[in-house]
N, C-alpha and C positions, 0 to 999 in steps of 0.2 A: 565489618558488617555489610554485608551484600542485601536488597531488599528485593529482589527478583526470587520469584518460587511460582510453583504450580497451587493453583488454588481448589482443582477438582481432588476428591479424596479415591483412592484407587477402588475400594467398593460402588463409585458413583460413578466412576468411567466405565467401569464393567456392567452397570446397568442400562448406561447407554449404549454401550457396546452389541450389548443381547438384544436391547429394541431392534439396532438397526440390524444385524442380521434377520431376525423376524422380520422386520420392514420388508428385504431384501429377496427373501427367500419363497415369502406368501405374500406382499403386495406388489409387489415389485416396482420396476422403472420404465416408464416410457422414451424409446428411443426412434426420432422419427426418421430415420436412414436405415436403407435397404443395405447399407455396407455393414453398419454396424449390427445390424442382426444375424448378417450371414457371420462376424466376428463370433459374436456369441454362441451361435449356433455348432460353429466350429469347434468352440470350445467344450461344449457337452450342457449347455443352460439352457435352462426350460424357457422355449418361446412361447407366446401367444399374439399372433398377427405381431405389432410393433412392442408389449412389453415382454420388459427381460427377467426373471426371476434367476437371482443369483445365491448359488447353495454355501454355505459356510466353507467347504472344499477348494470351490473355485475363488472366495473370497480371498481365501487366506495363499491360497496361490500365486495370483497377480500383484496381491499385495508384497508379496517376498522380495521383490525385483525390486523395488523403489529405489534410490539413491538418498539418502539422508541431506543431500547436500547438492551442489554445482555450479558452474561458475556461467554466470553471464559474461558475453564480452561487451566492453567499451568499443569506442574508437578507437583508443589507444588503449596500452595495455595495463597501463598508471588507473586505467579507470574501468578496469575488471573487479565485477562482483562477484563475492562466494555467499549466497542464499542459502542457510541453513546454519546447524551445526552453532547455536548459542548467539550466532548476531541478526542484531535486528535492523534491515535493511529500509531505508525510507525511498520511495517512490513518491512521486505530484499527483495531483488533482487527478481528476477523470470524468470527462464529458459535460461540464457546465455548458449551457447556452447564455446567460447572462454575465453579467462585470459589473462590480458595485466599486466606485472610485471618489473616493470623498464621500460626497454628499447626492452623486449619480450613479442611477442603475440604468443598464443599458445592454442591448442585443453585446454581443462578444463580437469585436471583429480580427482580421488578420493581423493588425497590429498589434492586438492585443495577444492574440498567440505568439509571436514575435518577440514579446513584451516579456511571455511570462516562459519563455526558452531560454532568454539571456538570462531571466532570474534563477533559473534551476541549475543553469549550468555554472553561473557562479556564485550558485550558492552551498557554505561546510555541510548544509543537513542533507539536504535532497541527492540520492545517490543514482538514481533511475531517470530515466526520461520517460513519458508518455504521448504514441501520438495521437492520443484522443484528449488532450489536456483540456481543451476548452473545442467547441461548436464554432466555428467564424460563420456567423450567417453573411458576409458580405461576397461567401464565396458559394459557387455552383458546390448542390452536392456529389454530383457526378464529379469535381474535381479535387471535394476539399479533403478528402485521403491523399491524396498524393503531394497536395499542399503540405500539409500538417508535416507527413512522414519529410519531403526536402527542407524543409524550413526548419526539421528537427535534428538532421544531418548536417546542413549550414551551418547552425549555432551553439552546436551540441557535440561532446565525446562522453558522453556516458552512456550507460547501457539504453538501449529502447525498448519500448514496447509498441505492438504494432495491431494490426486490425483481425476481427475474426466473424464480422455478421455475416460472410459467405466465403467459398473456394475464392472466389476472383481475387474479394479484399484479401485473402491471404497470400495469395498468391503475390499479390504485387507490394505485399509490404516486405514479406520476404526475397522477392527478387528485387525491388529499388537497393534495399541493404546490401544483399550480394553482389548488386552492380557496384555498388558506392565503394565496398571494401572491395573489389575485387577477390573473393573468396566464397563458398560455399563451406565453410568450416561447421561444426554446432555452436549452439549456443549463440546467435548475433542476433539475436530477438527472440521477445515471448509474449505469448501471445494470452488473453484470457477466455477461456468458454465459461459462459452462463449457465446456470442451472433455470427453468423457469419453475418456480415450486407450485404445489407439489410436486417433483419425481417425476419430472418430463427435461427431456432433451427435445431441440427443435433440430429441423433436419440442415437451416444456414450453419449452427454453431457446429453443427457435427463434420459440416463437408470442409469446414475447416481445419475443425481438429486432425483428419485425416491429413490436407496437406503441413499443417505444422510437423506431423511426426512425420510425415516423409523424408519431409527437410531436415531434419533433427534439430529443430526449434523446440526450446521449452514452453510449458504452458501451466498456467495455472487453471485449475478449476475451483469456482466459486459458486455461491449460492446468495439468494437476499430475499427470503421468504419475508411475510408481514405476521406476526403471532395473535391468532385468532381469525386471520382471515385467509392467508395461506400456508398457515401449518396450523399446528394446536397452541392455543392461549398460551398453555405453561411455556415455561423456559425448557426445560426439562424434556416435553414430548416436542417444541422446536427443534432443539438440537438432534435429538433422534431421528426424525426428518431428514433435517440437515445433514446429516453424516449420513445419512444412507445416500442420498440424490448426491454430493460431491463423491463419495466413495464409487460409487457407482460410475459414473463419468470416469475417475481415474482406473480403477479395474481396466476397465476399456482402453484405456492409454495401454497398460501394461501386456496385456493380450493379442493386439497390434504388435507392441515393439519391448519386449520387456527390457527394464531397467531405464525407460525414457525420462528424462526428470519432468517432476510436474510439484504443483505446490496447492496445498488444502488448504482451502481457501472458504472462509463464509463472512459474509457482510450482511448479516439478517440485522435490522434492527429493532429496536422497540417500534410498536404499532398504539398509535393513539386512536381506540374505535371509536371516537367521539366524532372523528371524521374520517376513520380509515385512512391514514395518511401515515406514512416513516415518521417515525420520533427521533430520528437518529441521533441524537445528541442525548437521549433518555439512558438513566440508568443501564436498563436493562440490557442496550447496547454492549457497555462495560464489561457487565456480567458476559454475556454470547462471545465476547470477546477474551474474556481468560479464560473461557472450557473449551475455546476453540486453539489456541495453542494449547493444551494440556492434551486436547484431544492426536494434534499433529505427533507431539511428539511420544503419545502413546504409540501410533501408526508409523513413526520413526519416517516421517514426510514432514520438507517444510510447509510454515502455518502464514495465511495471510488475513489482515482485518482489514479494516479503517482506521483511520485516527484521527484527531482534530477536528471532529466533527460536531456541528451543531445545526439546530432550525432555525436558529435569531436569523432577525432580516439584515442585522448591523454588528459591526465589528463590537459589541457592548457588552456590559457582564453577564447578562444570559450567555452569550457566544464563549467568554471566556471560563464559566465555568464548565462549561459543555464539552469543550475542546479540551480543557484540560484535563477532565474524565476519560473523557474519549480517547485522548493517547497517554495516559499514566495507564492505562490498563493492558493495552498491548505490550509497552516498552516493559513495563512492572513483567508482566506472566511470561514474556520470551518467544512473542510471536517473530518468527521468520522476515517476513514482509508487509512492510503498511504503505496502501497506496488511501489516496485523498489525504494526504498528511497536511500539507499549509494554504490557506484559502481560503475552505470552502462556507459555507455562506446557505442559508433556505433548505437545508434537507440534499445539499448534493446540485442545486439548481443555480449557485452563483459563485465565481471563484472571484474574491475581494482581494486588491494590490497590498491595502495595508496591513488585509489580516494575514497574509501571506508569510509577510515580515513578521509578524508577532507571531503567530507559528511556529517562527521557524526559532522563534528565541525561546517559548515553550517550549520546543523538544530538546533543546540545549539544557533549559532549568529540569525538564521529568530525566533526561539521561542524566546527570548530575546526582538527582534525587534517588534515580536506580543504582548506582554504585557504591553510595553507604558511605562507609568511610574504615578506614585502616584504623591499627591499636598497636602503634610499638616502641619499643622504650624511646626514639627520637621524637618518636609524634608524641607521645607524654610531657615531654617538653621540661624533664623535672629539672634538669642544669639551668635552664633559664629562669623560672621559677622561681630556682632558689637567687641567680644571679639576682634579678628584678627586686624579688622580697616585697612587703606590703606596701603600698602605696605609691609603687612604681607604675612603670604604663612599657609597653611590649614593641614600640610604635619600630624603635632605632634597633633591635636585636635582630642578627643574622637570624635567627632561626624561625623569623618572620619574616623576613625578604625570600629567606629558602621554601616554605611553604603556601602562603597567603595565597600565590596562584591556584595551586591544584586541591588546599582546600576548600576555596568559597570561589563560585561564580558571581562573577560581572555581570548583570546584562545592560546591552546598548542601548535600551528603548526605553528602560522603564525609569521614574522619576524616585531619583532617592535623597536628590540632594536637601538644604534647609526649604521653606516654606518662603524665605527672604529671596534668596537663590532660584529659586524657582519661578518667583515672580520677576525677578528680574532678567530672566530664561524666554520671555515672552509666555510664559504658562504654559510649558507646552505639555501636550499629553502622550501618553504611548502612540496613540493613531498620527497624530503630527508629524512625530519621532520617524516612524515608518514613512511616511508618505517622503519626506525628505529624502531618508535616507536609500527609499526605491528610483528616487532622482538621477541621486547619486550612483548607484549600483547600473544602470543604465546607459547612463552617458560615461562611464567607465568602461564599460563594456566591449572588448576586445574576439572578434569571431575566432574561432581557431584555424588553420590554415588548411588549405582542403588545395586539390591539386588539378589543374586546366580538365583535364578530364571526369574529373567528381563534380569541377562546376557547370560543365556539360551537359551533363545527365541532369543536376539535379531542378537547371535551368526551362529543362519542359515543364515540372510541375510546380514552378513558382509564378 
């Protein structure tokens, strides 16, 4: 029993489908770069001044080229990622300015980046690295890109991700990495451009886009409309939106450079018009997030969401039901890539130490939960059964030492023992549990070895 499937029904993707060519064809997209106009223009698609109106023809064209899959590289090559094709890759936080620790919230600083690098890097869940993980306000902004990205190389061999609000930041996140490996290979960063919804490109995220594919860096394109405020209320005419304004963006990738890998990406969340504000943790989220892998892998592109996301202020049961929606729904429907996966905290605006950890044991319990379980005469178990007979106990039989592991999860945080036990435990709670054990994970904490010349370079921007 496998519990992963698609939840859209193929008459409902093709209604989506039909919107966004319509979208595409008579409303079209705003693109504020003179490059990318002369692109389209080339292409034979109807311009007006900066929008692009794109014809089913050319749609279906660009789209052909895609690559279903491809591999980011690590540092090392133990810790190369393959993005697509049925796994779902977990990626860190992205762009908090605050840190909630204990019982303090507070500006984010370099340490705390520092902080939450050692924890990704050794940590089983997080596969990705990002250098927009957290804001340090204690550093210049004129310098804190080139911080983020050395201090991500320092501490870090997994894959990165790297900056895109203009050419320059791209430029230098891609050539600090090229320096660092000594290589210009593909694949050693990627990068994500925004959508601003409605169905506008801005002209920083574009002159980016441009040098990512030069360099043959992959990129995701996303979107994160608010429903009723920037796209339409339903779920239904969001997502139509949505797939048009990321589709859109990618065409353009593949027009440029056909077959560049890129990843379809939407992080719209639920909108509370009570104050117009992200509900990210709402429902509705969930939903946007299983039509949005059903949608990828209609388009045979990988899919990215969020996950673990909530608006509580506090690591507490609001947060945890929130978060556990929020990534049971991606991992359940087979999205590609989840970035903001362990953390996050306010809507996106605070990455928490402890809820980090409990995160990160969440997405151990929802993958668990997504694999189901096996049916075969061993796992039946009828020879022991019969050995045991009625009022026996299973505790001493081999074939409970052979399976206990791989059918039931452990977790390390959470309190199962007696009520006795537990108070003599010092009471502790899952957030306790965490905070220790991120002590520990810390002062453990071994950097990977980088060489006189890597520490060289990477020594300007620390």
């Amino acid at each position: 029993m496998r519990i992963e499937r698609d939840f859209l029904e193929k008459e409902e993707v093709e209604l989506i489908h039909e919107a966004t060519l319509e979208i595409l064809s008579k409303v079209g997209v705003e693109f504020q770069h003179k490059g990318a106009i002369e692109v389209f223009t080339k292409h034979g698609a109807k311009v007006e001044g900066n929008k692009v109106y794109i014809d089913k023809k050319l749609f279906e064209t660009a789209l052909s080229s895609i690559p279903q899959s491809f591999i980011l590289r690590g540092r090392t090559s133990d810790k190369d990622i393959e993005i697509g094709l049925g796994k779902t890759v977990i990626g860190t936080a992205s762009g908090p300015v605050f840190i909630r620790e204990g019982d303090s919230r507070r500006f984010t600083t370099s340490k705390d980046f520092k902080n939450f690098t050692k924890l990704c890097e050794s940590s089983k869940t997080i596969e990705v690295m990002n250098g927009n993980m957290t804001e340090p306000q204690d550093i210049d902004i004129e310098k804190r890109n080139g911080f983020r990205l050395a201090t991500s190389l320092k501490y870090s061999t997994k894959p990165l991700m790297g900056f895109t609000i203009g050419k320059a930041d791209a430029q230098d996140s891609i050539g600090i990495l090229q320096s660092f490996v000594g290589s210009k290979e593909k694949n050693l960063i990627m990068g994500i451009i925004s959508v601003i919804s409605p169905l506008t490109y801005d002209f920083g995220m574009l002159d980016s886009m441009f040098e990512y594919i030069e360099e043959d860096q992959p990129l995701m394109f996303a979107c994160c409309s608010l429903p009723g405020a920037t796209s339409p209320v339903t779920i239904a005419g969001t997502l139509a939106v949505n797939n048009a304004e990321v589709l859109a963006g990618i065409i353009l990738s593949q027009l440029i450079k056909p077959g560049f890998p890129v990843i379809y990406g939407n992080t719209t969340p639920s909108c509370d018009l009570r104050y117009v504000t992200p509900a990210i943790g709402g429902v509705e989220t969930a939903l946007i997030t299983t039509a949005t892998a059903t949608l990828g892998k209609y388009y045979g592109i990988p899919s990215r969401s969020g996950g673990s996301l909530t608006d509580s202020k506090l690591p507490d049961m609001q947060a945890g039901i929130e978060s556990t929606l929020t990534i049971l729904s991606p991992i359940m429907s087979g999205i590609s890539f989840i970035l903001q996966s362990c953390g996050i905290l306010e809507s996106f605006n605070v990455l928490c130490y402890e809820k980090f950890l409990i995160d990160e044991q969440n997405i151990e319990m929802v993958k668990r939960f997504c694999l189901g379980f096996d049916i075969d005469k061993d796992l039946l178990g009828r020879e022991v059964i019969e050995n045991v007979g009625p009022g026996g106990h299973f505790l001493q039989e081999i074939h409970t030492m052979m399976h206990f592991k791989n059918e039931h999860y452990i977790p390390y945080l959470s309190s199962r023992e007696s009520y006795d036990m537990w108070l003599n435990n010092s009471s502790r709670t899952i957030t306790s549990n965490a905070a220790e054990e991120i002590k520990k994970r810390l002062e453990e904490f071994k950097a990977p070895e980088i060489t006189k010349e890597q520490r060289k370079l990477l020594s300007q921007y620390l």
